[in-house]
N, CA, C and O atoms as a Tinker XYZ file with bonds, in Angstrom:
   440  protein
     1  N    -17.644000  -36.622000   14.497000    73     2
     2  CA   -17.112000  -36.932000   13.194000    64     1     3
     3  C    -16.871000  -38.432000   13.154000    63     2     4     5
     4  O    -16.199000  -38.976000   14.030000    81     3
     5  N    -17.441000  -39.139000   12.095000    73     3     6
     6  CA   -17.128000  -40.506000   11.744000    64     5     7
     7  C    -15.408000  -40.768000   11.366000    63     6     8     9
     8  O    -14.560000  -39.971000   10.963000    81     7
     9  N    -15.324000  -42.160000   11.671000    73     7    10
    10  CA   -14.378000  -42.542000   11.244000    64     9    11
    11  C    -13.681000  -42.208000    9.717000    63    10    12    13
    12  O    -12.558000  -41.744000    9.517000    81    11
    13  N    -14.624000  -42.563000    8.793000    73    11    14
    14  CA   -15.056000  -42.467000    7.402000    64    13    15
    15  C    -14.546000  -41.552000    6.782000    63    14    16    17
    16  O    -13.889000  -41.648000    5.746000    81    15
    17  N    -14.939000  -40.146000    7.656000    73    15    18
    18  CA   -15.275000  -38.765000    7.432000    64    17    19
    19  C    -13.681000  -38.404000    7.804000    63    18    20    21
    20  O    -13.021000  -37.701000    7.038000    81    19
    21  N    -13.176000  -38.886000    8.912000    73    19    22
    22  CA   -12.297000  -38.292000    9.029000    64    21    23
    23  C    -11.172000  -38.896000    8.064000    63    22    24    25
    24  O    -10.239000  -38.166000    7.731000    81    23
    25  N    -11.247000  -40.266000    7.592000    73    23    26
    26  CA   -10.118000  -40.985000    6.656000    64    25    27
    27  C    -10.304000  -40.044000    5.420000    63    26    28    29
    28  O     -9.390000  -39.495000    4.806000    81    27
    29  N    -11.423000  -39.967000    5.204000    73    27    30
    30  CA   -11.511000  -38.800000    3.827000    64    29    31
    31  C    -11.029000  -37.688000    3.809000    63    30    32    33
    32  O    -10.381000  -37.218000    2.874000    81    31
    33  N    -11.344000  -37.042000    5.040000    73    31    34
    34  CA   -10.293000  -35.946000    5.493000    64    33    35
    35  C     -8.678000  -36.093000    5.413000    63    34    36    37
    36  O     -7.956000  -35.284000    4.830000    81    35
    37  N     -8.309000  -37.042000    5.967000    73    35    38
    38  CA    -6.923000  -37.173000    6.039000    64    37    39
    39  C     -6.433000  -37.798000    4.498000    63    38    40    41
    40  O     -5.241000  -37.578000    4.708000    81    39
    41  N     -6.434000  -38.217000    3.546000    73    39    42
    42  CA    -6.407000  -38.644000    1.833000    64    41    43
    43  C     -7.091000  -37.513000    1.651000    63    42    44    45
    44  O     -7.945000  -38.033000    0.934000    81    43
    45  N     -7.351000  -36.635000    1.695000    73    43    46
    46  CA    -7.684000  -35.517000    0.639000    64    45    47
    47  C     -6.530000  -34.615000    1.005000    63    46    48    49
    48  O     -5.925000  -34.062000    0.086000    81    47
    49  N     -6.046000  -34.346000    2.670000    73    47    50
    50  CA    -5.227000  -33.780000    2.473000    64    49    51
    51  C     -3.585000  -34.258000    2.325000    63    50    52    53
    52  O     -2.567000  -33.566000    2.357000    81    51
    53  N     -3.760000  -35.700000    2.156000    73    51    54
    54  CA    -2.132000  -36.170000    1.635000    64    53    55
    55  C     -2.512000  -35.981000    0.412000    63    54    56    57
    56  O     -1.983000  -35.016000   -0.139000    81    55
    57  N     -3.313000  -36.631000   -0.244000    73    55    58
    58  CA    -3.353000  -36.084000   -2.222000    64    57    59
    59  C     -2.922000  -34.350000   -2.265000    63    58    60    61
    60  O     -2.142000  -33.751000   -3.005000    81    59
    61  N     -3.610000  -33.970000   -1.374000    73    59    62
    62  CA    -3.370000  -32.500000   -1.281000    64    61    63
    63  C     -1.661000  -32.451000   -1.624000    63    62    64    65
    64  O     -1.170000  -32.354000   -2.748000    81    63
    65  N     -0.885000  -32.551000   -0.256000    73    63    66
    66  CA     0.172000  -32.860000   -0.062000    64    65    67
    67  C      1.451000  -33.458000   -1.430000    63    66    68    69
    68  O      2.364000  -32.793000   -1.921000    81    67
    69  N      1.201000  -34.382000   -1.626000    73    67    70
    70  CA     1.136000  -35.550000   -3.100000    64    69    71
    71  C      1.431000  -34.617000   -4.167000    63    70    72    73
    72  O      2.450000  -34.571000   -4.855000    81    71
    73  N      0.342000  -33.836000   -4.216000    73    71    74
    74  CA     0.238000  -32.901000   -5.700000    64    73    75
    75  C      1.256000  -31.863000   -5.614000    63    74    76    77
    76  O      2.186000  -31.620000   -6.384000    81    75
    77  N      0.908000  -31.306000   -4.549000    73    75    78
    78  CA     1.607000  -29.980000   -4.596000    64    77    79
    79  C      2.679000  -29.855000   -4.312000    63    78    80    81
    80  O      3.245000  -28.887000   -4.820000    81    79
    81  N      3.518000  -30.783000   -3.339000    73    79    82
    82  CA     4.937000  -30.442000   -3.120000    64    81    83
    83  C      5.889000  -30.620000   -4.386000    63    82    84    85
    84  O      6.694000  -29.720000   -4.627000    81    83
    85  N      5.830000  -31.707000   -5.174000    73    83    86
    86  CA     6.931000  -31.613000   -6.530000    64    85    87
    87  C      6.602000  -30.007000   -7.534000    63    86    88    89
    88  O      7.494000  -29.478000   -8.198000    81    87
    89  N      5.366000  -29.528000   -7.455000    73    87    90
    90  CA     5.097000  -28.461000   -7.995000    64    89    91
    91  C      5.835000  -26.841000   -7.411000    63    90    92    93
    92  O      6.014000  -25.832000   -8.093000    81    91
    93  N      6.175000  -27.066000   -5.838000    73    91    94
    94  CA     6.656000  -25.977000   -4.939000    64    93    95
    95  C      8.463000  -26.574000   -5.037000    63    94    96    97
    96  O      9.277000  -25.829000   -4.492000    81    95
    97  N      8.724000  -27.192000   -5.359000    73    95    98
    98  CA    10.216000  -27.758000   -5.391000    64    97    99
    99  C     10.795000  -27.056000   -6.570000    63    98   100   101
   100  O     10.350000  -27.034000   -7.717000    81    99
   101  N     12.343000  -26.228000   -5.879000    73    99   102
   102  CA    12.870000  -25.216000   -6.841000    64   101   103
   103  C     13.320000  -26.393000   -8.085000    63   102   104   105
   104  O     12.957000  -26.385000   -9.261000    81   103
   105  N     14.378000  -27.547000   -7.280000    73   103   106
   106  CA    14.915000  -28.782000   -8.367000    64   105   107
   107  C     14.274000  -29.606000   -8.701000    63   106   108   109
   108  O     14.806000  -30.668000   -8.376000    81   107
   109  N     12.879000  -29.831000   -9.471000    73   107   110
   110  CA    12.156000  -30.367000   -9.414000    64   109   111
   111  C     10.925000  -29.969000  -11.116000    63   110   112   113
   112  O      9.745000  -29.622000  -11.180000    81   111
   113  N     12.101000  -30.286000  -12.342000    73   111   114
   114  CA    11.262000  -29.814000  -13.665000    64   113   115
   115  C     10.308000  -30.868000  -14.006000    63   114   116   117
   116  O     10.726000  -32.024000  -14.080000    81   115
   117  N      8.999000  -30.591000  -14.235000    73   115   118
   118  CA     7.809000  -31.542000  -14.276000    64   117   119
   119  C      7.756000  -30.761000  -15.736000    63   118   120   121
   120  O      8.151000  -29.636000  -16.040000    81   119
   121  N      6.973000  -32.022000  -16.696000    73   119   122
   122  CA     6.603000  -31.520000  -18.333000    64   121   123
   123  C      5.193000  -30.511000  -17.887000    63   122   124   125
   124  O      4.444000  -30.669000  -16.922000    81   123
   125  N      5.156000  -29.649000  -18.750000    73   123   126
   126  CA     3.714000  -28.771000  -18.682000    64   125   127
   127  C      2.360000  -29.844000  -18.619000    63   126   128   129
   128  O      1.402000  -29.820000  -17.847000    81   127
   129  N      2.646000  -30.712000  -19.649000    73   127   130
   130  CA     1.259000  -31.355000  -18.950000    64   129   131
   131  C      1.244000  -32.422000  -17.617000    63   130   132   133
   132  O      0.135000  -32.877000  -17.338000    81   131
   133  N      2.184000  -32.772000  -16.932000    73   131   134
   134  CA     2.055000  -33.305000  -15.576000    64   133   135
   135  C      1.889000  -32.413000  -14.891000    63   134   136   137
   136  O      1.140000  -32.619000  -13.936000    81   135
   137  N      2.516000  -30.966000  -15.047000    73   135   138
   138  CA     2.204000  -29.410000  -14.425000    64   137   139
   139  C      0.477000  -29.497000  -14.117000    63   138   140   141
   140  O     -0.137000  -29.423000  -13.052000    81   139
   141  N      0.020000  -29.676000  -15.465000    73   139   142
   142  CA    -1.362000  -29.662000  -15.335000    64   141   143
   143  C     -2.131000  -30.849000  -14.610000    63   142   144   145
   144  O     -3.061000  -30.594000  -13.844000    81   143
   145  N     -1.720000  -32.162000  -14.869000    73   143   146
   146  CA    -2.360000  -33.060000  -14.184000    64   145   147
   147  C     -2.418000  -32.734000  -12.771000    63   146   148   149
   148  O     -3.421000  -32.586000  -12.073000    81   147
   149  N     -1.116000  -32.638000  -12.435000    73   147   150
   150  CA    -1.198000  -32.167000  -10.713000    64   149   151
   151  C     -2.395000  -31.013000  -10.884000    63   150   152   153
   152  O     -3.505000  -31.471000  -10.617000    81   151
   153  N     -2.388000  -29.683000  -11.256000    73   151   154
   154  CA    -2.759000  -29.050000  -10.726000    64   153   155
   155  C     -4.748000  -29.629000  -11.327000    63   154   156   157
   156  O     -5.636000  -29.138000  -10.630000    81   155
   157  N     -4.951000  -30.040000  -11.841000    73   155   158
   158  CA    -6.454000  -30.670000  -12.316000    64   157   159
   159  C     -6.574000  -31.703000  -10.975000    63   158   160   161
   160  O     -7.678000  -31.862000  -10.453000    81   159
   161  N     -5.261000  -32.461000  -10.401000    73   159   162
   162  CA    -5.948000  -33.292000   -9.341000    64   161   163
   163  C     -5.985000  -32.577000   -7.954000    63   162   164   165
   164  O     -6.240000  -33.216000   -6.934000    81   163
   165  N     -5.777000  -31.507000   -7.941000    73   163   166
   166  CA    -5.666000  -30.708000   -6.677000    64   165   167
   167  C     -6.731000  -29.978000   -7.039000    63   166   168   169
   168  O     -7.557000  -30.121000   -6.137000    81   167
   169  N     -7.139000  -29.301000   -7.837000    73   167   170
   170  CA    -8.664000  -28.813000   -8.044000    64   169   171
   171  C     -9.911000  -29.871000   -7.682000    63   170   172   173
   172  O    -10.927000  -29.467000   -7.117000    81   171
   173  N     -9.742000  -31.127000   -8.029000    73   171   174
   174  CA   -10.195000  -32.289000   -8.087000    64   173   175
   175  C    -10.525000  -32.391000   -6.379000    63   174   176   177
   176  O    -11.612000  -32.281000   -5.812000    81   175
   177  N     -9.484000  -32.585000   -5.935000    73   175   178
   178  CA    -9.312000  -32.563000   -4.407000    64   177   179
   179  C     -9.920000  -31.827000   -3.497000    63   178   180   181
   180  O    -10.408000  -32.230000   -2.442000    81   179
   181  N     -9.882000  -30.419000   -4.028000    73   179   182
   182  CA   -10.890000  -29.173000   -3.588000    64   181   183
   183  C    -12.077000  -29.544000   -3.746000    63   182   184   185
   184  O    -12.788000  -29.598000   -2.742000    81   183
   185  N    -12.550000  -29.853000   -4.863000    73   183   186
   186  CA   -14.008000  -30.106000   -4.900000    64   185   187
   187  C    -14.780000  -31.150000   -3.830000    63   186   188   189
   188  O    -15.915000  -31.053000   -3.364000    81   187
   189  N    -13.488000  -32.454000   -3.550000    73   187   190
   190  CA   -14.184000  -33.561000   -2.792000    64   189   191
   191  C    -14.199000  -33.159000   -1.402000    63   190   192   193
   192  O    -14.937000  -33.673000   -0.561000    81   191
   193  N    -13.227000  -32.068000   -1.138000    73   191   194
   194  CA   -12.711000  -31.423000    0.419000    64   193   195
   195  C    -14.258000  -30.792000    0.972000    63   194   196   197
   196  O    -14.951000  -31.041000    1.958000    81   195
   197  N    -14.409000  -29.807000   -0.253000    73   195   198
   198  CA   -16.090000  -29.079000   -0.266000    64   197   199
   199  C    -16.500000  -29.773000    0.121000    63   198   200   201
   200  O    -16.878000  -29.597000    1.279000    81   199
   201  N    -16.722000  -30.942000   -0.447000    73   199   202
   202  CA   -18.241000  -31.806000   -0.649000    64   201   203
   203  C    -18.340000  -32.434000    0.984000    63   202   204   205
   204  O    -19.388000  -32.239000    1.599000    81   203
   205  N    -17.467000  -33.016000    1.493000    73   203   206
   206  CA   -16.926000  -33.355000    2.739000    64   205   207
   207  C    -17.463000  -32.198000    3.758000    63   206   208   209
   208  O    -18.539000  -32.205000    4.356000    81   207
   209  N    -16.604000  -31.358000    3.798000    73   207   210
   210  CA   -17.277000  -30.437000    4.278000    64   209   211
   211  C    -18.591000  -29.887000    5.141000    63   210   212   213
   212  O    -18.880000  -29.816000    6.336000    81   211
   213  N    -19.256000  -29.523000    3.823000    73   211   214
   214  CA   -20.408000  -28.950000    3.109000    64   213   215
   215  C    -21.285000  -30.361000    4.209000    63   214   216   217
   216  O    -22.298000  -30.260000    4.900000    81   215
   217  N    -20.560000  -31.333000    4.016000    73   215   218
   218  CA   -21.902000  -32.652000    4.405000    64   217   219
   219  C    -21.978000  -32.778000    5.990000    63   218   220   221
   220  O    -22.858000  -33.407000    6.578000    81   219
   221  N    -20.662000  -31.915000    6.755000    73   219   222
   222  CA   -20.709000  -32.002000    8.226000    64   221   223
   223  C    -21.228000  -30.748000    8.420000    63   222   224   225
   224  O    -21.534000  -30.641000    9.608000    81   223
   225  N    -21.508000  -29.585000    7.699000    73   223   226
   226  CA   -22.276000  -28.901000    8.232000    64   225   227
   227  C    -23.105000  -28.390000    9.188000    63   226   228   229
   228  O    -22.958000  -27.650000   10.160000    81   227
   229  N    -24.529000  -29.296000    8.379000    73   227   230
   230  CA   -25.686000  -29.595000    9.165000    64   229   231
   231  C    -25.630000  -30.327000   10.477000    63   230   232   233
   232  O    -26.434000  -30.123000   11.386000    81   231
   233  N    -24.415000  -31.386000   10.542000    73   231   234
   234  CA   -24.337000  -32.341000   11.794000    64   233   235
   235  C    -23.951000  -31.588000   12.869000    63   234   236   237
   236  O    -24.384000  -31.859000   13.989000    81   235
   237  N    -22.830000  -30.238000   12.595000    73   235   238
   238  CA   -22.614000  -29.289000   13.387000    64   237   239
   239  C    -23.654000  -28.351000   14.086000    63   238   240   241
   240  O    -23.496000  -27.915000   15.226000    81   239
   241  N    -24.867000  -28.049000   13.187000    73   239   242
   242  CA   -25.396000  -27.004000   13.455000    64   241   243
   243  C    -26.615000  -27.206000   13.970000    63   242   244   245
   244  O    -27.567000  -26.426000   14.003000    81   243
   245  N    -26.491000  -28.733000   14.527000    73   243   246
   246  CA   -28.107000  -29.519000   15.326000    64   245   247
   247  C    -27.631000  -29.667000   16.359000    63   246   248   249
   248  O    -28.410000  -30.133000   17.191000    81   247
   249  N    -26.164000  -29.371000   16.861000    73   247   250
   250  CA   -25.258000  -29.336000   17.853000    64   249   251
   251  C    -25.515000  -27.887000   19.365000    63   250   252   253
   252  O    -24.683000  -27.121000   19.851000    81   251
   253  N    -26.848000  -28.047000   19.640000    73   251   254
   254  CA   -26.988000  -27.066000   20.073000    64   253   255
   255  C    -25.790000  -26.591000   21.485000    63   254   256   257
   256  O    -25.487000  -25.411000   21.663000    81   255
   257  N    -25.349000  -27.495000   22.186000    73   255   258
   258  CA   -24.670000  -27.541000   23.342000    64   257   259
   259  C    -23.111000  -26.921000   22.789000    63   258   260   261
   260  O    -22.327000  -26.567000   23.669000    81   259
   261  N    -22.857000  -26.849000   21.924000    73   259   262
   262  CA   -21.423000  -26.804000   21.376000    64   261   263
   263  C    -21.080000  -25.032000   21.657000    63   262   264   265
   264  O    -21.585000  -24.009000   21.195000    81   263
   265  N    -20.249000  -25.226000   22.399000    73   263   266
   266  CA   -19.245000  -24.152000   22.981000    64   265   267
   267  C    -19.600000  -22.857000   22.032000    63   266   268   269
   268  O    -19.691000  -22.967000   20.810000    81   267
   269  N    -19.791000  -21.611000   22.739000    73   267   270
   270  CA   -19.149000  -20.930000   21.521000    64   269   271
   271  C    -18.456000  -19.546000   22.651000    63   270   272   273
   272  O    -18.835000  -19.124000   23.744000    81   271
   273  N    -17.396000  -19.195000   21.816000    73   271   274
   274  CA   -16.302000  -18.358000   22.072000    64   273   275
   275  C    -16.893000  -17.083000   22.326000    63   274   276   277
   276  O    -17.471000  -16.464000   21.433000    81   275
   277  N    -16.749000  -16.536000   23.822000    73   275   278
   278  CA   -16.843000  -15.202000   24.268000    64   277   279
   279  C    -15.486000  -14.732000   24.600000    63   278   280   281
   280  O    -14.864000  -14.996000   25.629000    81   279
   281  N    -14.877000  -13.584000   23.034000    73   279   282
   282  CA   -13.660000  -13.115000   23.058000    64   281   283
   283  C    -13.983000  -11.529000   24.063000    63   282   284   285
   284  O    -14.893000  -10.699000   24.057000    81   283
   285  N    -12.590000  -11.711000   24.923000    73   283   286
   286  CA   -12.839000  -10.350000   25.584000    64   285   287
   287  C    -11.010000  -10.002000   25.523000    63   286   288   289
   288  O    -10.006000  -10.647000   25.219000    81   287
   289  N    -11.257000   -8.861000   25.917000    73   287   290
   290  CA    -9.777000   -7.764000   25.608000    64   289   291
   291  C     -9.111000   -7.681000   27.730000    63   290   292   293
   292  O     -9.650000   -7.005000   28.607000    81   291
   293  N     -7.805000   -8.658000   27.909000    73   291   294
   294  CA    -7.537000   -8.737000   29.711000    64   293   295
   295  C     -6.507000   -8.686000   29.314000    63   294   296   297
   296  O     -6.111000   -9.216000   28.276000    81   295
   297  N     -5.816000   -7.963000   30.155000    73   295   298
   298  CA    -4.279000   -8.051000   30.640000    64   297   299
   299  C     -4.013000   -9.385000   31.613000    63   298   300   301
   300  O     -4.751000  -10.047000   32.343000    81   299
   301  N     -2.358000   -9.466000   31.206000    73   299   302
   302  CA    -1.792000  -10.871000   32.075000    64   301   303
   303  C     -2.223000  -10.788000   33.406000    63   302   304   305
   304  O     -2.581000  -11.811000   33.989000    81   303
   305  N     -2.231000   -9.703000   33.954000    73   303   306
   306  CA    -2.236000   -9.333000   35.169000    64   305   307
   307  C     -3.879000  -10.130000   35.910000    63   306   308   309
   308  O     -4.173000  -10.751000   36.931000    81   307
   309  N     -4.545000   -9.669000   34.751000    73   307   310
   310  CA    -5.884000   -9.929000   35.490000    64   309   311
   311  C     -6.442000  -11.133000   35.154000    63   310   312   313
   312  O     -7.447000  -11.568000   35.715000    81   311
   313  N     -5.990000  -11.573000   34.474000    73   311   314
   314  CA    -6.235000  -12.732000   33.923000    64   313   315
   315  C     -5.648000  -14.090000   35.247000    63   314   316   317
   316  O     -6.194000  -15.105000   35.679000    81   315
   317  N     -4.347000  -13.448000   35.513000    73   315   318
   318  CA    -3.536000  -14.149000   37.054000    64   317   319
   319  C     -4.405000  -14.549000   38.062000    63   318   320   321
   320  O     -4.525000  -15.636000   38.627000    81   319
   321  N     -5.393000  -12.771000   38.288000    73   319   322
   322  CA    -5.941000  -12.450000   39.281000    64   321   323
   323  C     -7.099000  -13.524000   39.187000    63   322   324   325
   324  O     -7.447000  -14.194000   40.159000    81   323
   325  N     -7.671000  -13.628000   37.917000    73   323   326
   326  CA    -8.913000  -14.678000   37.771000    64   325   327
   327  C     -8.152000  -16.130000   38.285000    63   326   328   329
   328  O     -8.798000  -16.878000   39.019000    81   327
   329  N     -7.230000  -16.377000   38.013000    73   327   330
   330  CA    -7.251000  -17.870000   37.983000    64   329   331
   331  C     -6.559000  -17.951000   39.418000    63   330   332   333
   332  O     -6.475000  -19.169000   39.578000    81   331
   333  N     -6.011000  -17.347000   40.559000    73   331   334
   334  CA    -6.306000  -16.923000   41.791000    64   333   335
   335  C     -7.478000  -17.029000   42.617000    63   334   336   337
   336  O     -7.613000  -17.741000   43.613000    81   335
   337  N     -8.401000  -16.159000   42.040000    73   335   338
   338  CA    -9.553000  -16.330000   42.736000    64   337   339
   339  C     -9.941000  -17.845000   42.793000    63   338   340   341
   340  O    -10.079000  -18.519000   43.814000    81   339
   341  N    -10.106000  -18.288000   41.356000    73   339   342
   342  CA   -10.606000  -19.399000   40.898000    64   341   343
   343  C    -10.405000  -20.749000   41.649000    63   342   344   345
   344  O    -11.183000  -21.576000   42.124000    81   343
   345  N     -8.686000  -20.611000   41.545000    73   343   346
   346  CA    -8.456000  -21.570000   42.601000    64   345   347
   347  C     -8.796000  -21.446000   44.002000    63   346   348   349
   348  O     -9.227000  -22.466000   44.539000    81   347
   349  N     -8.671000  -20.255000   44.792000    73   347   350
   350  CA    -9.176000  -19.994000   46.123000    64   349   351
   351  C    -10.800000  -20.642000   45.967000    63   350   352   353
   352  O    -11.013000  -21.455000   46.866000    81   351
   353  N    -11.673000  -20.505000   45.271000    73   351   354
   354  CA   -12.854000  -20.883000   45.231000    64   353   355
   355  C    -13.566000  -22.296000   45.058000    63   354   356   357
   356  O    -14.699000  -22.746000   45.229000    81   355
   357  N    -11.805000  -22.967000   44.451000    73   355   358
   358  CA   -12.111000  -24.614000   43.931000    64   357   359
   359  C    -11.196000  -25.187000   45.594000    63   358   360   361
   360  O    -10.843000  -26.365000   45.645000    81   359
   361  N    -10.969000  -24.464000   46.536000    73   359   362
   362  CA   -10.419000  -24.481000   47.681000    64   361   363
   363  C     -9.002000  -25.243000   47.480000    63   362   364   365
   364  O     -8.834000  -26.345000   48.001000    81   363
   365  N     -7.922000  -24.585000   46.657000    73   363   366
   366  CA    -6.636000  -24.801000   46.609000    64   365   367
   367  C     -6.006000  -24.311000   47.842000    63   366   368   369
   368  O     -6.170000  -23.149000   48.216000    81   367
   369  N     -5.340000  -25.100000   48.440000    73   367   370
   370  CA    -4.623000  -24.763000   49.662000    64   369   371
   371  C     -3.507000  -24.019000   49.260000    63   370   372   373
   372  O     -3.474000  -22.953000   49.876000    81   371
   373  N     -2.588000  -24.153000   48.481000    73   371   374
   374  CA    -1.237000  -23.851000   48.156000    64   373   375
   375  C     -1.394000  -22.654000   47.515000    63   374   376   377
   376  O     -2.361000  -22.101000   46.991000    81   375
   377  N      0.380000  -22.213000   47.747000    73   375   378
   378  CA     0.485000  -21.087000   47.537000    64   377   379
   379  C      0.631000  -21.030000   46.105000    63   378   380   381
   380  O      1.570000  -21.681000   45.647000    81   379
   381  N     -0.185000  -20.313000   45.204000    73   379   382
   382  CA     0.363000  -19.788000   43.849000    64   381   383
   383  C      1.014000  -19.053000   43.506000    63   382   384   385
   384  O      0.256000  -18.085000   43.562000    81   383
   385  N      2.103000  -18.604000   43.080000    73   383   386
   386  CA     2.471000  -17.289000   42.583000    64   385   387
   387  C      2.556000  -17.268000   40.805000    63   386   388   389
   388  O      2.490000  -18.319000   40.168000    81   387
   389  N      2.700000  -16.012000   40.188000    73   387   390
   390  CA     2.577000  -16.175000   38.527000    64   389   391
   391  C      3.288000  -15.038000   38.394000    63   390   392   393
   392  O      3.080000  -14.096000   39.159000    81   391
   393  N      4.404000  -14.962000   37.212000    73   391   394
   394  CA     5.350000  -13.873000   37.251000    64   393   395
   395  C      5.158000  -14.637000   35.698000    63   394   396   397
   396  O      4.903000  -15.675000   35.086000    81   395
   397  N      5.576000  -12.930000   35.620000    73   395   398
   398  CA     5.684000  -12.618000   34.077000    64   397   399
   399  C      6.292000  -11.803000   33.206000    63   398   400   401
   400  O      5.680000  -10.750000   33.033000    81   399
   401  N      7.259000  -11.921000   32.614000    73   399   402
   402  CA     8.476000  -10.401000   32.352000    64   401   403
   403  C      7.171000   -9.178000   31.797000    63   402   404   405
   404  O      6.104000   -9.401000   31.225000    81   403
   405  N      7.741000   -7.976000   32.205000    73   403   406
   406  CA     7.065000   -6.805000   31.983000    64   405   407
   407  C      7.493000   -6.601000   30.366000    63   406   408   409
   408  O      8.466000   -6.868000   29.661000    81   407
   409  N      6.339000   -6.043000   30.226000    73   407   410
   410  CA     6.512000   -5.685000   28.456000    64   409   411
   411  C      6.267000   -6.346000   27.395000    63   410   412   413
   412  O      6.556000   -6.145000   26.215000    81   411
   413  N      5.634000   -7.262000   27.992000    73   411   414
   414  CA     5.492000   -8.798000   26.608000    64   413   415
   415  C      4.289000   -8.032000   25.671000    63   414   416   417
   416  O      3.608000   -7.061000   26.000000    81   415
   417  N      4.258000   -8.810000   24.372000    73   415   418
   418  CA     3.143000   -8.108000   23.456000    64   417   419
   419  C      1.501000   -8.827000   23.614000    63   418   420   421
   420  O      1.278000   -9.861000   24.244000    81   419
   421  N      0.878000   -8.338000   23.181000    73   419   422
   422  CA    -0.578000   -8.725000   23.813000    64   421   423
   423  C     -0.860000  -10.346000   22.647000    63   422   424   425
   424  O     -0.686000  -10.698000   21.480000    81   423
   425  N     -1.200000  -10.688000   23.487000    73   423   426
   426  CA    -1.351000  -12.098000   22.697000    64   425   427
   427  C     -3.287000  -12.717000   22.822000    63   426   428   429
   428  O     -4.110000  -11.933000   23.294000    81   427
   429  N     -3.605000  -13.735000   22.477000    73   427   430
   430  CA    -5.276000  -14.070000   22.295000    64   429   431
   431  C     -4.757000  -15.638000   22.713000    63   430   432   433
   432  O     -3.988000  -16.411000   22.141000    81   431
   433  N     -5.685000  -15.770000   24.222000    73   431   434
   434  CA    -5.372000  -16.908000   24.641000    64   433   435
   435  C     -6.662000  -17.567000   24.588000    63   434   436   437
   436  O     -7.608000  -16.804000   24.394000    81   435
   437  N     -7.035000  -19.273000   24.759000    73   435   438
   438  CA    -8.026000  -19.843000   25.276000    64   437   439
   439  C     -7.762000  -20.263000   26.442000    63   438   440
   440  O     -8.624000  -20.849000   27.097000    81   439
């Protein structure tokens, strides 16, 4: 991502920002038509966000080397056990241990 690309990124989403917070503010009476200006420059905003977008696309998708995510379903437990081995194999001398309270809810890690 260009410099460029990303400044456009970041001003689309403070205009973003800009527009919409006096509109989400309980103390905060705006006349119906500044109601509307905001909300015409935040539509406005959407469109240039697209366009932005839409134009890194293609730069992404000539990206043949670029990672892609193999989701699988592991318990903490084994997941421990992998990064155990792992280190035994990258020849970690030290002792690891990994504790973890019993009962936690299943979570999606990278």
């Amino acid at each position: 991502m260009t410099s460029d690309t990303a400044q456009t990124l970041r001003t689309t989403l403070t205009a973003f920002n800009g527009y919409s917070s006096p509109l989400i503010q309980p103390d905060i009476s705006l006349p119906p038509e500044i109601h509307q200006e905001f909300l015409e420059a935040i539509d406005l905003e959407t469109d240039r966000l697209n366009q932005v977008l839409g134009g890194l696309s293609p730069s992404f998708q000539n990206q043949p080397d670029e990672p892609q995510l193999d989701v699988q379903s592991s318990s903490i437990e084994i997941l421990f056990d992998q990064v155990q081995a792992d280190l035994g194999l990258a020849g970690w001398s030290k002792t690891v241990t990994f504790r973890c309270a019993p009962g936690l809810p299943a979570v999606m890690v990278d």
